[in-house]
N, C-alpha and C positions, 0 to 999 in steps of 0.2 A: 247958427243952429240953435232951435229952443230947447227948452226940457220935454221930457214927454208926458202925457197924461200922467204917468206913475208916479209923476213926482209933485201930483196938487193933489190935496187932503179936504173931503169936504167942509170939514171941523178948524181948518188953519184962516181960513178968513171968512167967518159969516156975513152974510150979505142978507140976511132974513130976518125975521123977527120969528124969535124963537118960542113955539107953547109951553103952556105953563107945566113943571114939572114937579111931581111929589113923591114923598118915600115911606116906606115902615117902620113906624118905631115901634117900643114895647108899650103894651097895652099900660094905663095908667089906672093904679089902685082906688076904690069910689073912697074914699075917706068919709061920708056920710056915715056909712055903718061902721065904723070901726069907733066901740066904746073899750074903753080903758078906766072906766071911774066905776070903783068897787058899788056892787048893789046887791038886790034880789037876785040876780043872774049867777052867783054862787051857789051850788048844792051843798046842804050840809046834810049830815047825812045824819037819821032818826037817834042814834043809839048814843050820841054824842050830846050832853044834856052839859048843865054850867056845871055838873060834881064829876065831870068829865064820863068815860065810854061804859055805858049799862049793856050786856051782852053777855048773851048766854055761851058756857064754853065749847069752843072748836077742834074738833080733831081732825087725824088727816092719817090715811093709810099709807106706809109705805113698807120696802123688804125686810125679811126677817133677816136680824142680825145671829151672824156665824158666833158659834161659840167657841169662845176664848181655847179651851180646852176642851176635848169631845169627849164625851161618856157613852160609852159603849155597852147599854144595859144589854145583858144577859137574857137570853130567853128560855122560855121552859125545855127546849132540845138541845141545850147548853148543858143539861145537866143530866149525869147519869146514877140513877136511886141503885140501879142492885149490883153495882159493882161497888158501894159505900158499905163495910162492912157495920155489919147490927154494935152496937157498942156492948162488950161485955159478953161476947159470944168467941169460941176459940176458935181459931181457923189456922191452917197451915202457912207456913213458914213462904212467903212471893221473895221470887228473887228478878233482878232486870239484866240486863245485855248492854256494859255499856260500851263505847269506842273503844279500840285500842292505847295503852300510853304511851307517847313518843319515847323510843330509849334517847340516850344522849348518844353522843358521838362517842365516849370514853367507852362503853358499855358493848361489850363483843359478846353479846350473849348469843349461842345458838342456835339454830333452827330444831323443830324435832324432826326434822329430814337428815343433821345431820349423827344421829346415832344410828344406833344396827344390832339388834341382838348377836349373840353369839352365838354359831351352829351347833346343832346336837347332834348330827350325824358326820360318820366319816371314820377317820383316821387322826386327822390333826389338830384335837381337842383342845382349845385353852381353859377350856371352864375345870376348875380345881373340883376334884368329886366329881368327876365325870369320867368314866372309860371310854376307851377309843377302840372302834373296832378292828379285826384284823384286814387290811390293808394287800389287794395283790395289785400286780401289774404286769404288762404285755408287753416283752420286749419283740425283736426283729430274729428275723431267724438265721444263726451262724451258717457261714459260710463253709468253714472247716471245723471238724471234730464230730460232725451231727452224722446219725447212723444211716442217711442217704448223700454220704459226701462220694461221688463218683472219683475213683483216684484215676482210675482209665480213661475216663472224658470219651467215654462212648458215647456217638452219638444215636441219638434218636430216632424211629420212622420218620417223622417230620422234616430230618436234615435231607432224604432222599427223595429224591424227582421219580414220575410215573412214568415206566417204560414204554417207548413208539412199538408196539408190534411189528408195525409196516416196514420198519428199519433189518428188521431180520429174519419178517417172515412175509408171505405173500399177500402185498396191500388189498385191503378189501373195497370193494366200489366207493366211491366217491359219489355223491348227488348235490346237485344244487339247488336253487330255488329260483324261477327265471319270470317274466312278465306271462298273462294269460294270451293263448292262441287263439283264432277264430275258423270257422270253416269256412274255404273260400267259396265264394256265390255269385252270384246277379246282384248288385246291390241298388239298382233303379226299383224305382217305385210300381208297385202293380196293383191294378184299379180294383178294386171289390165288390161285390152284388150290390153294395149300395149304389156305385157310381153309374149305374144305367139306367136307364128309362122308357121300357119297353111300350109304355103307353104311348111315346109322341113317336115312333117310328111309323111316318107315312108314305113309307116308299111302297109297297107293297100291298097296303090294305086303303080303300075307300075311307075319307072322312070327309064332316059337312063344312059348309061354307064359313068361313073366318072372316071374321071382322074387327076392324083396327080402331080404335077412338082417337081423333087427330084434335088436334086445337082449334077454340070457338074465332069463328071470324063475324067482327060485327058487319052488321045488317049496314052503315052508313058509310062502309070502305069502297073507296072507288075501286070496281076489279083494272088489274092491270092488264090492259090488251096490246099486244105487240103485233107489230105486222110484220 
């Protein structure tokens, strides 16, 4: 058994003569032009003379610097002329409203809620120099001693019940009050002058020819003929 084709390489035994082959390199600098020896080809520039640089002075804009500390001038609505009194003129006595002062803790002063004057009217006067006036009251009303004490304990109309007549004398009619009655009748329905129609009664009397309107038959219906 040989090997098979897979296993020759055309590259493993050349048998040819092989064309000429070539590659890319990097492009190569022209060295003609390149000078390196100081000459004319330096700019020097106008303003630079042998007492060295003549030139007029330059500025340059740039942001305004913050200030250190800011002053906050005052404007003319800053200020108020006719509440400055005139100097040398008299004027009344101004007073202010200031905060309250913290009491301390040690300090039970108070409130003016908790005082109270003292009453001037009445009976039970503490104010020294002050009269009290005379004073009644309402008691409850005694049960014994008072000049409608009943010693009989007779009693009242009120403790006595209303007598039945009918118990000892001849009861008088009694009535009730009972559902309503009807008067008995026909209670079927009976027709009224409206319900007749004396105009379509043709039994009796000539009338002319009637006519019925029946339903359109079209023109292209085959009639039906039975035999």
């Amino acid at each position: 058994r040989g090997p098979g084709s897979g296993k020759y390489h055309p590259n493993m035994a050349p048998t040819w003569k092989a064309a000429g082959s070539y590659s890319f390199g990097a492009k190569v600098k022209d060295t003609s032009k390149l000078d390196c020896s100081p000459g004319p080809m330096y700019g020097v520039d106008e303003t630079c003379t042998t007492k060295g640089a003549i030139r007029n002075p330059q500025f340059s804009l740039s942001g305004r610097h913050a200030d250190p500390i800011p002053f906050n001038t005052p404007g003319p609505g800053s200020y108020q002329v006719e509440k400055c009194p005139v100097p040398g003129e008299r004027r009344t006595s101004a007073f202010v409203m200031g905060a309250r002062t913290r009491y301390r803790k040690k300090d039970q002063t108070p409130a003016p809620s908790q005082y109270s004057l003292p009453t001037t009217l009445g009976s039970k006067l503490i104010t020294s120099g002050t009269k009290s006036s005379r004073a009644f009251g309402f008691n409850s009303k005694p049960r014994k001693g008072g000049y409608d004490e009943d010693l009989q304990q007779t009693p009242g109309p009120s403790a006595y019940a209303l007598h039945n007549d009918n118990s000892t004398r001849i009861k008088a009619p009694a009535t009730s009050m009972s559902t309503r009655t009807y008067i008995p009748g026909d209670p079927t329905q009976k027709p009224g002058p409206g319900a007749h129609s004396p105009e379509k009664v043709i039994i009796t009397k000539p009338r002319a020819a009637g006519f019925a309107i029946g339903i359109k038959h079209s023109e292209f219906t085959t009639p039906l003929i039975a035999e």
